[in-house]
C-alpha positions as CSV (number, residue, x, y, z in Angstrom):
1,X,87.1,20.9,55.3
2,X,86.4,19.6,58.7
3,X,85.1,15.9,58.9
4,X,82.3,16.7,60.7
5,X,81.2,18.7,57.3
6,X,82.5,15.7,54.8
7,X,79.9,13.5,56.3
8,X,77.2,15.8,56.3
9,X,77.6,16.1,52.8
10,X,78.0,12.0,52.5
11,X,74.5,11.6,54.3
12,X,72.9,14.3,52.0
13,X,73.9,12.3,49.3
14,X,72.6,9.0,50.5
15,X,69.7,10.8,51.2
16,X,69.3,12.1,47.6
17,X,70.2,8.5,46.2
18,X,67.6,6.9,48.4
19,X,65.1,9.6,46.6
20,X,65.9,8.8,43.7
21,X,66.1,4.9,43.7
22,X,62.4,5.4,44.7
23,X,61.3,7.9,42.2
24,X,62.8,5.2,39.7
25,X,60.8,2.1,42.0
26,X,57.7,4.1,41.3
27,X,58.1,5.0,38.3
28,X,58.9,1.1,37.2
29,X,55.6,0.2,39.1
30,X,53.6,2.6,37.0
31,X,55.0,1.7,33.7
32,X,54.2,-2.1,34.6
33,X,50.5,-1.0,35.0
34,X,50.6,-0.4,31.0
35,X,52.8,-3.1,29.9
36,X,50.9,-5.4,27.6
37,X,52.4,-8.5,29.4
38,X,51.7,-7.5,32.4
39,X,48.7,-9.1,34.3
40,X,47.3,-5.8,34.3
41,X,47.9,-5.0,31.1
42,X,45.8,-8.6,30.3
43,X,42.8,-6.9,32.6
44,X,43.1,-3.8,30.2
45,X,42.7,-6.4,26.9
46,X,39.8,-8.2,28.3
47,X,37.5,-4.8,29.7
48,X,38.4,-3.8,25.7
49,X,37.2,-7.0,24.4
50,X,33.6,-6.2,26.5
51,X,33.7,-2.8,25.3
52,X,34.0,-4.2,21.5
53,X,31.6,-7.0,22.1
54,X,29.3,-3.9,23.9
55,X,30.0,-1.6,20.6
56,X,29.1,-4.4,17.7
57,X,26.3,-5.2,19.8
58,X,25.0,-1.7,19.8
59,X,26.1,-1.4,16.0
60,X,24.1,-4.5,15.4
61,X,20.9,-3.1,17.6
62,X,21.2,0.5,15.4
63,X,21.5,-1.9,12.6
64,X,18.0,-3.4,13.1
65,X,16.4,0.3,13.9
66,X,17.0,1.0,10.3
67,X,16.1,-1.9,8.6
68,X,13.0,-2.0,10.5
69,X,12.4,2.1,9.6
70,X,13.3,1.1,5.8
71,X,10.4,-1.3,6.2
72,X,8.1,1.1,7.8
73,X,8.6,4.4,5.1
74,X,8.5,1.1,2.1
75,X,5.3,0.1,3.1
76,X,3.6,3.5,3.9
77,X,5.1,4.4,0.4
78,X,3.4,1.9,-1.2
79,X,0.0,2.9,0.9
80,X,0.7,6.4,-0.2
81,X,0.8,4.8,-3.9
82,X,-2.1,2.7,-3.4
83,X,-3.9,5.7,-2.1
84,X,-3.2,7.8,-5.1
85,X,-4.0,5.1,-7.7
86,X,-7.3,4.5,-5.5
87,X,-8.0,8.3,-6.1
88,X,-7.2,8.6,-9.4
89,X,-9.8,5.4,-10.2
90,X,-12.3,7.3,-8.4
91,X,-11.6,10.6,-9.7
92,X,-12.3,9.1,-13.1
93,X,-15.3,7.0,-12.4
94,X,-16.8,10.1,-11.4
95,X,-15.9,12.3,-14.0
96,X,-17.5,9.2,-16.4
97,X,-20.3,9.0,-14.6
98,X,-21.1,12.3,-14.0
99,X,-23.8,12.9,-16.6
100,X,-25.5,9.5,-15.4
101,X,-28.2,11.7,-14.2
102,X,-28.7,14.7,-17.2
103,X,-28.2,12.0,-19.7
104,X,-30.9,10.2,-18.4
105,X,-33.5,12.6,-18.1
106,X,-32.1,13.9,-21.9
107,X,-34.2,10.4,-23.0
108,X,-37.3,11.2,-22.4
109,X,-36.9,13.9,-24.6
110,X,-35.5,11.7,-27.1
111,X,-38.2,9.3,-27.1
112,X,-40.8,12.1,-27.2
113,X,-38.6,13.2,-30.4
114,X,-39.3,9.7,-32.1
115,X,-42.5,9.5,-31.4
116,X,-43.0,12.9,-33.0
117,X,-41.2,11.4,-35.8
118,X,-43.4,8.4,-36.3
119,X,-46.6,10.5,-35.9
120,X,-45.5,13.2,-37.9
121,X,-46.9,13.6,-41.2
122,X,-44.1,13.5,-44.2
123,X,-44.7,16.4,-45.7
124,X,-45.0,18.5,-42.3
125,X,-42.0,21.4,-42.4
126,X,-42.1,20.7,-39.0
127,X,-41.0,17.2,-38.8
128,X,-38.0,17.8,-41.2
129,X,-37.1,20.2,-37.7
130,X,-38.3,17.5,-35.3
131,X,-35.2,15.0,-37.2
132,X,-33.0,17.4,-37.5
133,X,-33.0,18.1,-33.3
134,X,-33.2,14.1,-32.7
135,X,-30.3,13.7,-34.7
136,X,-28.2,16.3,-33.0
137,X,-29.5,15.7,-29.6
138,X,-28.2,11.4,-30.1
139,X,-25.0,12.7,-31.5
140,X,-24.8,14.9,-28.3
141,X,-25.2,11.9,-26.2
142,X,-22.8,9.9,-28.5
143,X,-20.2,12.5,-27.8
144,X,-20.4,12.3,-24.4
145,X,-20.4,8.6,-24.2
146,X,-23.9,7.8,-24.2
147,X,-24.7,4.7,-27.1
148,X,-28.5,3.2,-27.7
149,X,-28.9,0.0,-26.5
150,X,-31.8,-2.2,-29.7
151,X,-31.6,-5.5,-29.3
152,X,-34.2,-6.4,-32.1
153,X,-33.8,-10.0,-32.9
154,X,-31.1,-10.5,-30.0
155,X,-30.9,-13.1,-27.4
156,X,-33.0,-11.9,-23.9
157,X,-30.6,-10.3,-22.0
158,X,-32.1,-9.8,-18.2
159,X,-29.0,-7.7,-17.5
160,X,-29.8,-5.3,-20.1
161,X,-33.2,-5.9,-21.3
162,X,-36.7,-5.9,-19.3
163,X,-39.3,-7.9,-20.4
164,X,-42.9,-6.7,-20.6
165,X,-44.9,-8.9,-22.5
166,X,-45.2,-11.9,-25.1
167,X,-44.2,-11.7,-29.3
168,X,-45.8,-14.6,-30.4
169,X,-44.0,-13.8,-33.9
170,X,-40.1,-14.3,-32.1
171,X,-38.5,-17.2,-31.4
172,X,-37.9,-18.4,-28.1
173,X,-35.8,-16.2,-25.4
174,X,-35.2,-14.1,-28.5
175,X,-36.1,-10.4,-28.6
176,X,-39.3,-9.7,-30.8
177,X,-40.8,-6.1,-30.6
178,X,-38.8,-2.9,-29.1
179,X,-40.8,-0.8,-27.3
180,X,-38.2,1.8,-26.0
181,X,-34.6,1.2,-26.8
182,X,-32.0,1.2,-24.1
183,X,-29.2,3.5,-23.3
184,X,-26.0,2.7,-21.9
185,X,-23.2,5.4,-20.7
186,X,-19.2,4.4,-20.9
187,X,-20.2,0.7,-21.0
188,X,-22.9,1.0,-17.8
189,X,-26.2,0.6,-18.2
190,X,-28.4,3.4,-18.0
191,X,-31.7,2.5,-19.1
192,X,-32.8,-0.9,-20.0
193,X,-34.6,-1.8,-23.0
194,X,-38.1,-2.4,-22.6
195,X,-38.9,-5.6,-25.2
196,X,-41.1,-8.2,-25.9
197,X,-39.7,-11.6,-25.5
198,X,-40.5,-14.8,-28.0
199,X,-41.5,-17.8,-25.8
């Protein structure tokens, strides 16, 4: 082999070195970029520690959304509840007061009835009839929650009793004569009792 062709080869293989000796410079230089104690490795610590403070801020702000949604379905729950109970109140109030009306105008017939009763003439067939339909018609009303309201000898109620007139015979503020007894229906006043009133 010539000389000529010896250092040919010698220079290729500098040349090849040289490559090689920089691959391994760049490759050094890239592998300090992701050492931990690098100073770039300290850059990649500290845009971490932003992104963690960033995430438990965010987990913090998510946390608030659902407390604050707990909050909101809690309360409309407890409208929803309120709601229902006011409904059911009303439902019933209705349903008890429903008859207010029909039982009232039932009254008059029932006073008619007793004043049949008082004019009637004991040994009348009729009138033995006339008790007989009284006494079903006021256990009707009974049934249905309808109760008779005589305060004979009570204390004047203005709340449940309406004064027409003077008993000289009663005591003072104290119920003397009932002229037409009052009603009541499930506790509520239906028809007051018209009476005369001691002074």
């Amino acid at each position: 082999m010539s000389e000529k062709n010896t250092n040919h080869e010698s220079a290729e293989q500098n040349m090849a070195n040289d490559n090689v000796s920089h691959t391994d410079s760049i490759l050094e230089e890239t592998m300090k970029e992701f050492d931990p104690q690098n100073n770039s490795g300290e850059e990649m610590t500290i845009e971490n520690d932003i992104d963690l403070d960033t995430f438990k801020a965010r987990i913090a702000e998510l946390e608030g959304e659902v407390k604050q949604a707990k909050e909101t379905t809690a309360r409309a729950n407890a409208e929803a509840y309120n709601a229902q109970k006011r409904m059911e109140q009303e439902a019933e109030k209705s349903k008890k007061f429903a008859l207010q009306k029909f039982a009232k105008e039932l009254l008059d017939i029932v006073d008619n009835l007793e004043r049949a009763m008082e004019n009637a003439d004991a040994n009348d067939p009729v009138a033995e009839g006339v008790q007989l339909t009284h006494k079903a018609l006021l256990a009707l009303l009974t049934k249905n929650g309808v109760e008779a309201v005589d305060p004979q000898g009570e204390k004047f109620n203005a709340d449940l009793h309406e004064a027409v007139g003077i008993d000289a015979d009663a005591e003072a503020d104290t119920v003397g004569t009932v002229l037409q007894k009052g009603y009541s229906l499930n506790g509520r006043l239906l028809r007051p009792a018209m009476v005369r009133v001691g002074q």
